[in-house]
C-alpha positions in Angstrom: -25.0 47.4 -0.3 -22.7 47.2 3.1 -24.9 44.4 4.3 -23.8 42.2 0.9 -20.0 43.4 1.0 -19.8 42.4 4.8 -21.5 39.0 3.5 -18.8 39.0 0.7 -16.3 39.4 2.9 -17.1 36.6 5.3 -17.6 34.3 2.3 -14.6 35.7 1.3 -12.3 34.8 4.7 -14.3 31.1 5.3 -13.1 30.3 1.5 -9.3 31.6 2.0 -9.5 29.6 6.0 -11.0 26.2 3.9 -8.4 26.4 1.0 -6.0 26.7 3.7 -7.2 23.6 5.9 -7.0 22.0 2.8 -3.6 23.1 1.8 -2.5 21.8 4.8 -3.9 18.2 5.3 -2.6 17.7 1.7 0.9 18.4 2.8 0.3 16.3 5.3 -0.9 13.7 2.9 2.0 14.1 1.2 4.4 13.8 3.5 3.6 10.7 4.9 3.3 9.1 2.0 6.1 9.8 0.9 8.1 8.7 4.2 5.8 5.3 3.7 7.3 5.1 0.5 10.7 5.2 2.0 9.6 2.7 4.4 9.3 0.4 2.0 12.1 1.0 0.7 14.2 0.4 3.4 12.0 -2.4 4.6 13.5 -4.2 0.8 16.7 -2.6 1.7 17.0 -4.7 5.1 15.3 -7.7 3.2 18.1 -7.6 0.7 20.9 -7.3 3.2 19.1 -10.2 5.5 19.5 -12.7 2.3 23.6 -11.1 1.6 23.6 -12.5 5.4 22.6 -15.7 5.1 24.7 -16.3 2.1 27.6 -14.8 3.7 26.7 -17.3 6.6 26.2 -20.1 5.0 29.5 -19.8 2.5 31.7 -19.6 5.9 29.9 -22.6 6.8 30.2 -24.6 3.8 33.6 -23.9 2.9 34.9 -23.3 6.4 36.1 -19.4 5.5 36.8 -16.5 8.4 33.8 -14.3 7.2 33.3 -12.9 10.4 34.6 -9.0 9.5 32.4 -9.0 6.4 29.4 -10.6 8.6 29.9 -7.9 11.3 29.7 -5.0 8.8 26.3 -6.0 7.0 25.1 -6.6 10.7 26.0 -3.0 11.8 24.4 -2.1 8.1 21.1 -3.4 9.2 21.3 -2.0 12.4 21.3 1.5 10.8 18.8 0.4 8.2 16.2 -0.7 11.0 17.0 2.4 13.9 16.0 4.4 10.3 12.9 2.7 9.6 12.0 3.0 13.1 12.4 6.8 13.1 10.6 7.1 9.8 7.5 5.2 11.1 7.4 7.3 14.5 7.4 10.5 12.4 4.4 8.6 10.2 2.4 7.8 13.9 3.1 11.8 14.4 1.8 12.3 11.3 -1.0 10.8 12.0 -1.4 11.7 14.8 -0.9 8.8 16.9 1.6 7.6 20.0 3.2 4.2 20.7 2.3 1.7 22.9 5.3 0.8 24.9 4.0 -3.0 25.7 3.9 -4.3 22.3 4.4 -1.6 19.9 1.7 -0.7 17.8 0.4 2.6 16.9 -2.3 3.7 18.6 -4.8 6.8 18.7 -3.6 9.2 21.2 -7.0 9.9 22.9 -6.7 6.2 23.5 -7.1 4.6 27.5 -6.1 1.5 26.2 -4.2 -0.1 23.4 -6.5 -1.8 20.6 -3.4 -4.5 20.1 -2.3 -5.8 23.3 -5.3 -4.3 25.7 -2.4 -2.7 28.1 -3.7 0.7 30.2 -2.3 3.6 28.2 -0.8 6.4 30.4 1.7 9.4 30.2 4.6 7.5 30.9 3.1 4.1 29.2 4.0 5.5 25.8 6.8 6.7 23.2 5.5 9.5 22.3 7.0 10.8 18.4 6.3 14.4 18.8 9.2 14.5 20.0 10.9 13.2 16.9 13.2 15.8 15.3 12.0 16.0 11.5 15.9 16.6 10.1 16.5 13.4 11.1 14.3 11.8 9.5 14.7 13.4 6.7 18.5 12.9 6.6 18.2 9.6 6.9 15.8 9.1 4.2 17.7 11.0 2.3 21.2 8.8 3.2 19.0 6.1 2.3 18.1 6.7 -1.1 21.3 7.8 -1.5 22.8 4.5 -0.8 20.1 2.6 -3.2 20.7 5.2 -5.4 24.7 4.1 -5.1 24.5 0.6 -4.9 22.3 0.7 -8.3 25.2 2.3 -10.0 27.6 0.2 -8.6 25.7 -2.8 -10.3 25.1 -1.2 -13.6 29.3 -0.3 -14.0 29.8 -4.0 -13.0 27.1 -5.6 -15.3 
């Protein structure tokens, strides 16, 4: 009977180790997709404030109005929008498990020699590397940015 309770046991440990592997990558899961959902989020976000832009623009154009102020502000509102998007998508390569190449960009494997994009020689100093990204601040500004859309859509259902 000790032979088939030591067997238990081990059966018994690999089963609680397994569930706990899987625990874990289904966090993981998780997480990132919900930081790819506010990705595209703020990707629309940007899109929308690209198009307030260009009619801003184009209305000091036309009718020869000083729009600059209001111009500068939705400028300095994409700025933030796109420096939050890139912190969002660095956490998602950490996520993953991957590193940046710093010649064009792209997220690459980080065993990787070379990056599969641009073919430039990957080395410790060659990439950005988003381990190094503090998680609170991406999840502040995922938060800041929901709670913005989340604003805005209020704003436009008390006007309508």
């Amino acid at each position: 009977m000790g032979k088939f309770d030591s067997i238990f046991d081990d059966v018994v440990v690999n089963a609680k180790a397994a569930a706990s592997a899987v625990s874990k990558k289904a966090t993981e899961v998780r997480d990132a997709s919900k930081h790819k959902f506010t990705a595209a989020e703020i990707r629309g976000e940007i899109n929308k404030k690209l198009r307030d832009l260009g009619a801003l623009t184009y209305k000091s154009q036309i009718h020869k109005m000083d729009l600059s102020e209001q111009i500068t502000q939705i400028v300095a509102e994409i700025a933030e929008l796109k420096d939050n998007l890139n912190a969002i998508n660095e956490h998602i390569a950490a996520l993953k498990d991957q590193k940046k190449c710093s010649q064009c960009g792209a997220n690459i494997p980080k065993n990787s020699l070379f990056c599969n994009i641009c073919g430039a020689k990957i080395s410790d100093e060659n990439f950005s590397n988003a381990e190094n990204l503090n998680e609170d601040v991406v999840e502040q500004a995922a938060d800041e940015v929901i709670e913005n859309m989340k604003s805005e859509n209020d704003e436009k259902k008390t006007s309508e």
